[in-house]
C-alpha positions in Angstrom: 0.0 0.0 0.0 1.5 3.2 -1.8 1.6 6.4 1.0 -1.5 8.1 -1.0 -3.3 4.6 -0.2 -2.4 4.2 3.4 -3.9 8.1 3.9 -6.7 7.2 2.1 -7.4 4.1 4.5 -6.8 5.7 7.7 -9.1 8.2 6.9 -11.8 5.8 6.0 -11.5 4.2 8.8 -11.7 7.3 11.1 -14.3 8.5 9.2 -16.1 5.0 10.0 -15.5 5.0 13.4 -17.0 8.6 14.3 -20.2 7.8 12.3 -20.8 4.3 14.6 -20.2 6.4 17.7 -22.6 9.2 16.4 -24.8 6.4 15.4 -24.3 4.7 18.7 -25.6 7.4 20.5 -28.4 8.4 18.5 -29.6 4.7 19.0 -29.3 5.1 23.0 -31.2 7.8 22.8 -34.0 6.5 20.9 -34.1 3.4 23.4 -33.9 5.6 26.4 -36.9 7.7 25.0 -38.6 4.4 24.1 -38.0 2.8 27.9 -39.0 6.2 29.1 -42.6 6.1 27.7 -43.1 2.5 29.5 -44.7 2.6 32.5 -44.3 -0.8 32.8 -43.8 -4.4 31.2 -43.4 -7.9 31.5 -41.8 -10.6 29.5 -39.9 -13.8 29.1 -36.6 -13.7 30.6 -33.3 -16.2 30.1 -30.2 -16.2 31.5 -27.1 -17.9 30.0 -23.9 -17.9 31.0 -20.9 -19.1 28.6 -23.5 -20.5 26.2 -25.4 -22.6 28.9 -28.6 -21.5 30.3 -28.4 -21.1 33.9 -32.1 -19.6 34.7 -35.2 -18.9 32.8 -38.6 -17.1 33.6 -40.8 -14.2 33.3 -40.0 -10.4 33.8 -42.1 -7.4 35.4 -40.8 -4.1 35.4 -42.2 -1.1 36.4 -41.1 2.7 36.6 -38.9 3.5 39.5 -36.8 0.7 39.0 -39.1 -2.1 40.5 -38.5 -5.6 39.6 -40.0 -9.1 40.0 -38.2 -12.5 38.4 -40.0 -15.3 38.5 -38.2 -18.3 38.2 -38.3 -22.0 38.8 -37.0 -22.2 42.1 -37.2 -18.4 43.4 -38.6 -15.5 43.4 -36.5 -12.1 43.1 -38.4 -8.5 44.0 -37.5 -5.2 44.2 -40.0 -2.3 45.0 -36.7 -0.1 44.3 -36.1 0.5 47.6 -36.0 -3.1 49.2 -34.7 -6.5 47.7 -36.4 -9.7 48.6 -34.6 -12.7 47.1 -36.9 -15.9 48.0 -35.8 -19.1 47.7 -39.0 -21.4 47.3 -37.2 -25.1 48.1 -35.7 -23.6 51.1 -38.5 -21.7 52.2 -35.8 -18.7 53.1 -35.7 -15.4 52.2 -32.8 -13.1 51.9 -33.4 -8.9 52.5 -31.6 -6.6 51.3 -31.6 -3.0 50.3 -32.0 -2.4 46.4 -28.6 -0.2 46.2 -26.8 -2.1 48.3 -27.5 -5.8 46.8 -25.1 -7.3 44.4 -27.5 -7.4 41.4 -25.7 -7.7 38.3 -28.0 -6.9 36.1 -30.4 -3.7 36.0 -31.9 -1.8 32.6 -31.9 1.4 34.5 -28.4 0.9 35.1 -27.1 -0.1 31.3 -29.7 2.9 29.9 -29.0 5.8 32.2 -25.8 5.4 34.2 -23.4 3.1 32.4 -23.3 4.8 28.7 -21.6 8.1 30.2 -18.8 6.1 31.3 -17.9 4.1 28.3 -17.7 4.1 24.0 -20.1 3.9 22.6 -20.7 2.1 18.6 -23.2 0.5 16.6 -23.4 -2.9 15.2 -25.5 -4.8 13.0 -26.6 -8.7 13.9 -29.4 -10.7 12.9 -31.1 -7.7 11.2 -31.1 -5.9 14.3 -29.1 -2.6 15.7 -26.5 -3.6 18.1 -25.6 -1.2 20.9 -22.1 -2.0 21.6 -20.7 -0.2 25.3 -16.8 -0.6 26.0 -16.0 1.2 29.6 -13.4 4.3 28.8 -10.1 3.6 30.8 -10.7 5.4 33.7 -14.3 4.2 34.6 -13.2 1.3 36.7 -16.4 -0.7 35.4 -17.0 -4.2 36.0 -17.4 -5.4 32.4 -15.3 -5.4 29.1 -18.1 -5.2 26.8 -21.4 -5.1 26.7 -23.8 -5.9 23.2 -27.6 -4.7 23.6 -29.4 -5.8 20.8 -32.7 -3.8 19.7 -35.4 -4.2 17.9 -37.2 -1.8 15.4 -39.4 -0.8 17.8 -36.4 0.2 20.1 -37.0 -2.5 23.1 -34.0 -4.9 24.2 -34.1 -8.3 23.0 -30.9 -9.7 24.1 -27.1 -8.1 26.8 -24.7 -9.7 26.2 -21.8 -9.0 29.1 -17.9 -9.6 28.6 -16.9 -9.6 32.1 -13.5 -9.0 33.5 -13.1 -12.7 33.9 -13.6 -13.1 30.6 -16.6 -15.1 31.3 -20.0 -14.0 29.0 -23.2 -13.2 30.7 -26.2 -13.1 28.1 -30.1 -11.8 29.0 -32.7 -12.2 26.7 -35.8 -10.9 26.6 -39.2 -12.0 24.3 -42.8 -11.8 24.1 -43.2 -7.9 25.2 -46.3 -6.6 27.2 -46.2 -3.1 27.9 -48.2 -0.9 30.0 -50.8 -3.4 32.0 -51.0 -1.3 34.9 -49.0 -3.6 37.0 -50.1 -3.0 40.7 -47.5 -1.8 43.1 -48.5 -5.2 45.0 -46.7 -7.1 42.1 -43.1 -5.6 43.7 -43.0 -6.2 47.4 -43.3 -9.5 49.1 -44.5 -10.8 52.5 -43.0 -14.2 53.6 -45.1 -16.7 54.3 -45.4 -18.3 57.7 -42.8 -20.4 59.0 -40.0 -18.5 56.2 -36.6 -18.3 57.0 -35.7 -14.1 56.8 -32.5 -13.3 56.8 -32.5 -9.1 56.8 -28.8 -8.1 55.5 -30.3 -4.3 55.3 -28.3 -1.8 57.7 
């Protein structure tokens, strides 16, 4: 490759690489405007890790950052205050404050705190947009990549998380209902009678 060439290439690929972060950004902000106008949701949920499926379940999500997974052997709630992980085989139940917990995973979180601390670019898979985070040096983030695939519509269908391990953690999400009105009720929990509690909030 002649010096002209070589000139030519490098700014190609600058070029190419400003336009996927622009493009990058302009597709987080049509997601967070999309996430914004949901009051709330549920779905199918499925978690993998390194290609094997480790849990699988339904979703409710509601504004304020309140959660409920329902899986096959527990059930995890958040009423974004309080976290009540409950283990149905064990009849225990583990309470913890929501900021304080070690959940790995949170849309709020990968929407509105996480994109101002990394690179942003855009990808293409499976005809859909690819949101592709890389923490910026300095962020001390817990991840090496992250991959949030979106649908035309703007909603997530699939995270997929590098961590620092090297390890991949990968969400997916399917069968969308938006805005039922969840009641509040559907994010806080009462043990039953006879549950183990174990409160871990200070």
């Amino acid at each position: 490759m002649n010096g002209i060439s070589k000139t030519i290439f490098i700014i190609f690929i600058f070029a190419f690489s400003v336009i996927a972060r622009e493009n990058g950004n302009e597709l987080l902000d049509s997601v967070q405007k999309k996430y914004k106008s949901i009051n709330d949701f549920s779905a199918g949920f499925k978690q993998s890790i390194n290609g094997k499926t480790s849990v699988n379940g339904k979703i409710y999500y509601s504004k304020g950052n309140k959660l409920r997974l329902e899986l096959k052997n527990s059930t995890i709630i958040s009423d974004g205050t309080t976290l009540w992980n409950y283990n149905k085989a064990q009849n225990k139940v583990v309470i913890n404050n929501s900021s304080g917990s070690d959940q790995s995973f949170t849309i709020d979180k990968f929407l509105f705190d996480y994109p101002s601390k990394c690179v942003l670019s855009l990808e293409k898979e499976n005809n859909q947009n690819v949101l592709v985070m890389v923490p910026q040096n300095d962020s001390k983030m817990n991840f090496k990549k992250t991959r949030i695939s979106v649908t035309p519509e703007f909603l997530i269908t699939q995270v997929n998380i590098e961590n620092l391990s090297g390890s991949v953690t990968n969400f997916q999400f399917s069968d969308y209902k938006l805005n039922q009105n969840l009641p509040d009720s559907r994010f806080s929990f009462s043990p039953p009678v006879g549950t183990n509690i174990i409160d871990l909030r200070k």
